[in-house]
N, C-alpha and C positions, 0 to 999 in steps of 0.2 A: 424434491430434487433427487435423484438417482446418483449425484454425487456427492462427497462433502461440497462444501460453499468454498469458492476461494474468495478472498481477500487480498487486494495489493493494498501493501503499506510504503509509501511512499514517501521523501524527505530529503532534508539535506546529507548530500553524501558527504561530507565533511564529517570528523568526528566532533562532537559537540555536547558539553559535560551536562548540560541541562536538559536534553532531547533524548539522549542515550539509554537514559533510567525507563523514561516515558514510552519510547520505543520498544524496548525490551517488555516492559509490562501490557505494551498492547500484543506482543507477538505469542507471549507465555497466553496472555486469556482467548487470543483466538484459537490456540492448539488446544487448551482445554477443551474448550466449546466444539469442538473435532474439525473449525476451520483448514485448509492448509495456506497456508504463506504467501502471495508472492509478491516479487519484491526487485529491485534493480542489481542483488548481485554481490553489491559493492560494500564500501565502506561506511561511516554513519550510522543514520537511521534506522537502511537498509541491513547494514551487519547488526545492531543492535533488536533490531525485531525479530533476526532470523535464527537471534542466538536465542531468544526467549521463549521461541515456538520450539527450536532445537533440544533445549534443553527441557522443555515438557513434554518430550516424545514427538512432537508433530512433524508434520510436512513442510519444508520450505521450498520451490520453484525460484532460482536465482535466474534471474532473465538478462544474460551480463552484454554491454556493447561490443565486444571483441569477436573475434574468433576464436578464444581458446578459453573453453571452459577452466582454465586451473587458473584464472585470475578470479573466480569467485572467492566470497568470503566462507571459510571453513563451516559454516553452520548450514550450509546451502545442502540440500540432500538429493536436490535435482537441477540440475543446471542447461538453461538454453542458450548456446552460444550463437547471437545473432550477425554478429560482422557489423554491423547496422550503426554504430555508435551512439548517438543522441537519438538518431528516429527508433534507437529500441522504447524511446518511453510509449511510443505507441503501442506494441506491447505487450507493456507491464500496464497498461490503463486498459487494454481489451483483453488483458488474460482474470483480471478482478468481478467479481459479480458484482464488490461494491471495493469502494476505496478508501483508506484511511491516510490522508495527510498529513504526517508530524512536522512542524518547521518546514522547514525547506528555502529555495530559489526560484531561478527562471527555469530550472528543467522539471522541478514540481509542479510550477505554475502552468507549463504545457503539459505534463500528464493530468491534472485537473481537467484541465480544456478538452483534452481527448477523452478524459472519463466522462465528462456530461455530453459532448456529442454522440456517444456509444449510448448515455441516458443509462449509464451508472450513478449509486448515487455515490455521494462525495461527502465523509467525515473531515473537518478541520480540527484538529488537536493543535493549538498553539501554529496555525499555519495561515493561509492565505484567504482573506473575506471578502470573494468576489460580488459586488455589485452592479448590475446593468443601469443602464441612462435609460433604458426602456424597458418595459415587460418583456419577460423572457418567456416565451409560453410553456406552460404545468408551472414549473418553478425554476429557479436556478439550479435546483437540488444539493446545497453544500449545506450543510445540517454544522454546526459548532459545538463539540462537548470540551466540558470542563477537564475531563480527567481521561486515563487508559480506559476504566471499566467502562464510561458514558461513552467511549469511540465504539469498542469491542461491541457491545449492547447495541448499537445505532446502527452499526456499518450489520450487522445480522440480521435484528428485526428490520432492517431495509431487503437484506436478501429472502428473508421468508416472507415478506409480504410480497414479492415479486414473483411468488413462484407458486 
């Protein structure tokens, strides 16, 4: 790849004291790994990933639903302001090579959807275990890790095998 790999990490926007830590430690080991971030913008998962990337030096792309870039969260070190409101999850699911899901809702549960249409693959960290009533052909792609390092590790060697 002729670029860094980007990464969306994706989740409940809501702030949330058990997701927050998890978050953060996946956004710190992506920017290690020279990933850059991207992410919905906002508050949660989102601010808590982008502050961990932020503060290891990295790159975060805040992809926010407004018009006005100054409603990103402070860690955000590039911000796209779409207008777009909810159909911005589409995207933050096609701006990712691959996708890490922490927790989350029904608007995670549609970036998921649009990341495996796109045939990104999809980390679950404590988040959403989609299964089909039929064969989904290749796979469904949503891989499940225990911890930050097994997301961080998973959602990469998905993008170097890709490339």
């Amino acid at each position: 790849m002729s670029r860094p790999p980007q990464i969306a990490v994706i989740g409940k926007g809501a702030s949330d004291p058990e997701l927050a830590p998890l978050a953060e430690q996946v956004g710190r080991g992506l920017a290690e790994a020279g990933a850059v971030v991207v992410c919905g913008g906002l508050g949660g998962v989102m601010e808590a990933a982008a502050r961990g990337a932020a503060e290891a030096g990295g790159t975060v792309i805040g992809i926010v639903p407004s018009d006005d870039p100054a409603v990103a969260n402070p860690y955000c070190t590039h911000v796209v302001a779409t207008g777009m409101g909810k159909a911005r999850n589409l995207a933050v699911a096609a701006s990712g090579d691959a996708v890490i899901a922490i927790g989350g809702e029904w608007g995670t549960l549609s970036e998921i959807a649009h990341a495996r249409n796109f045939g990104r693959p999809v980390i679950a960290l404590r988040s959403w275990r989609v299964e089909s009533a039929e064969p989904i052909a290749g796979d469904p792609g949503i891989r499940i890790a225990d911890d930050p390092a097994a997301a961080v590790a998973s959602a990469l060697a998905a993008v170097e095998g890709s490339s």
